[in-house]
C-alpha positions as CSV (number, residue, x, y, z in Angstrom):
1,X,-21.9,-15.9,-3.2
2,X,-24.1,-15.0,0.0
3,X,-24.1,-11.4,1.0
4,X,-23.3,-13.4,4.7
5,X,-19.3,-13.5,3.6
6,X,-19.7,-9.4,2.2
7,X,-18.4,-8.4,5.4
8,X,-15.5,-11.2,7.2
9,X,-14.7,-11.2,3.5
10,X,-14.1,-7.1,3.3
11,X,-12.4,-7.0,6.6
12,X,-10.0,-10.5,5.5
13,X,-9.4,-8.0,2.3
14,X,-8.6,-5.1,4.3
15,X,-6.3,-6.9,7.1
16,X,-4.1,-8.3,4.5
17,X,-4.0,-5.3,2.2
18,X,-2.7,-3.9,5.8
19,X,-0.1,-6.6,6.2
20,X,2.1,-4.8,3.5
21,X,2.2,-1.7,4.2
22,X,2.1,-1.6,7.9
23,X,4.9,-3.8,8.9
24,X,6.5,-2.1,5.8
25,X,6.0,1.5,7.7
26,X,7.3,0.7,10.6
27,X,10.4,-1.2,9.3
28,X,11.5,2.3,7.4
29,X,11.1,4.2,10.3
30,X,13.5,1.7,12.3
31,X,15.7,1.6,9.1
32,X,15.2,5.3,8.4
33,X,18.8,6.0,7.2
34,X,18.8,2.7,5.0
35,X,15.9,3.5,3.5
36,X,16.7,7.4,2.8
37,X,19.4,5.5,1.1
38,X,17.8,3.7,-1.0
39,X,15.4,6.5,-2.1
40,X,18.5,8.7,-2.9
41,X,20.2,5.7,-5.4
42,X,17.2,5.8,-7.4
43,X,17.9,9.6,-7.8
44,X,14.7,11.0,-6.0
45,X,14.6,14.7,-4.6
46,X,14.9,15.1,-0.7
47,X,15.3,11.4,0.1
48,X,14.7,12.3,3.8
49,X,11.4,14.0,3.1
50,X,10.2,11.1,0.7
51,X,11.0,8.7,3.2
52,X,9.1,10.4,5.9
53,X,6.0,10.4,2.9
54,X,6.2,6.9,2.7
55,X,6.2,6.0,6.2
56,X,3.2,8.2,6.8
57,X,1.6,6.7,3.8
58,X,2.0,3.3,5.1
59,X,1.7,4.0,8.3
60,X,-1.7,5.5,8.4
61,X,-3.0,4.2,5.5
62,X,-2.4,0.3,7.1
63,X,-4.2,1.3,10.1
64,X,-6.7,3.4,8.3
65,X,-7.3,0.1,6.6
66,X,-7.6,-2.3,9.7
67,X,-10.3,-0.2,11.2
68,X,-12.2,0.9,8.1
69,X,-11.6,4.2,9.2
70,X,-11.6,6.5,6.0
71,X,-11.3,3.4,3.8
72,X,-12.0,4.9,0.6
73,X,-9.6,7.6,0.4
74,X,-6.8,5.6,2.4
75,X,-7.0,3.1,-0.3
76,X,-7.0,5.3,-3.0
77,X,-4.2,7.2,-1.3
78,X,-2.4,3.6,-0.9
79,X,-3.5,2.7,-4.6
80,X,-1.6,6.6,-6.0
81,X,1.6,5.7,-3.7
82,X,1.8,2.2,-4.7
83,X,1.5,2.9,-8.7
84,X,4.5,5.7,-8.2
85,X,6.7,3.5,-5.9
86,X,6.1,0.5,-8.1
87,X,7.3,2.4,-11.2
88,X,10.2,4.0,-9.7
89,X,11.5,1.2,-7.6
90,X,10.8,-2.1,-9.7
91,X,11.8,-0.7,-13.4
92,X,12.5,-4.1,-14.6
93,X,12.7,-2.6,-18.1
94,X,16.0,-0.5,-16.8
95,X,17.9,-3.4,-14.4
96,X,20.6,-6.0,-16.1
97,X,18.8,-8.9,-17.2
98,X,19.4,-11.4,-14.3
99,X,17.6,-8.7,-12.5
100,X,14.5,-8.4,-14.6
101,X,12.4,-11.8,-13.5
102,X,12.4,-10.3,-9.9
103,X,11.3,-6.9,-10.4
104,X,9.0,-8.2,-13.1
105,X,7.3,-9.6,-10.3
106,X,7.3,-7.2,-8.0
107,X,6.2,-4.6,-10.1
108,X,3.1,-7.1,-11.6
109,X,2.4,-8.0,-7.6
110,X,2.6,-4.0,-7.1
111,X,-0.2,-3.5,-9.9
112,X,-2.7,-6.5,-8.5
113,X,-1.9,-4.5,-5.1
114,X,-3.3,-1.4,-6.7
115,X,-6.5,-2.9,-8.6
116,X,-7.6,-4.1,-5.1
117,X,-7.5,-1.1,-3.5
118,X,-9.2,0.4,-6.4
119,X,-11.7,-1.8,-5.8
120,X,-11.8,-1.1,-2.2
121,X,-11.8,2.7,-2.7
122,X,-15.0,2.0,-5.0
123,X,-17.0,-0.5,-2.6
124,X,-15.7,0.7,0.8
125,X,-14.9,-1.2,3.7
126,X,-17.7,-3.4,4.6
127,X,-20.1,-3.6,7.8
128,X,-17.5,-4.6,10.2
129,X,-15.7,-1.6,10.3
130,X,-15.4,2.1,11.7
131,X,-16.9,3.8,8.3
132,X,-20.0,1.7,8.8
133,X,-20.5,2.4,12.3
134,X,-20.2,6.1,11.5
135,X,-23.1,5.5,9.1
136,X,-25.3,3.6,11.0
């Protein structure tokens, strides 16, 4: 492939690698209760003080990702959180079977989540972004 797509391609990567965890952010912190909630059913300490974690994590790490800004450690941040969250919150190995084939999925959609921001914490963010600029 022409090095000519390196760069729309790593910022088409990054926006939609954004697209789940921002909108996912900022729908826990106008759910906040609901989703301190649901952190405290799956029997996690200080449901309040997780929830605030994730929305950071999302938060930030989605922007961080739009701009390039940081891209390396966001993603590997995002790639950390995701792997924990994905383990915790999609057991499919621990939910009655006619709940298994959905969490199967997210938890295997979860993982491909995580190998591409492994990859983007190895390659970085591309020209078209604020890492590059700094660089440059």
């Amino acid at each position: 492939m022409s090095n000519a797509f390196q760069n729309p391609l790593s910022l088409g990567g990054r926006l939609l690698l954004a697209l789940l965890f921002l909108p996912a952010g900022l729908t826990k912190i106008g759910g906040f209760a609901g989703t301190v909630g649901y952190i405290a059913s799956k029997g996690m300490p200080l449901p309040a003080l997780g929830a605030v974690i994730a929305i950071g994590v999302e938060v930030l790490g989605g922007l961080a990702l739009i701009a390039g800004f940081g891209t390396r450690a966001a993603a590997l941040v995002l790639a950390v959180f995701t792997l924990a969250a994905t383990v915790i919150f999609h057991a499919y190995w621990a939910v009655p079977p006619e709940m298994q084939m959905v969490q199967q999925l997210m938890f295997f959609k979860n993982i491909a989540v995580v190998g591409g921001l492994l990859v983007l914490a190895a390659y970085g963010a591309g020209g078209w972004s604020v890492d590059a600029k700094r660089q440059g």
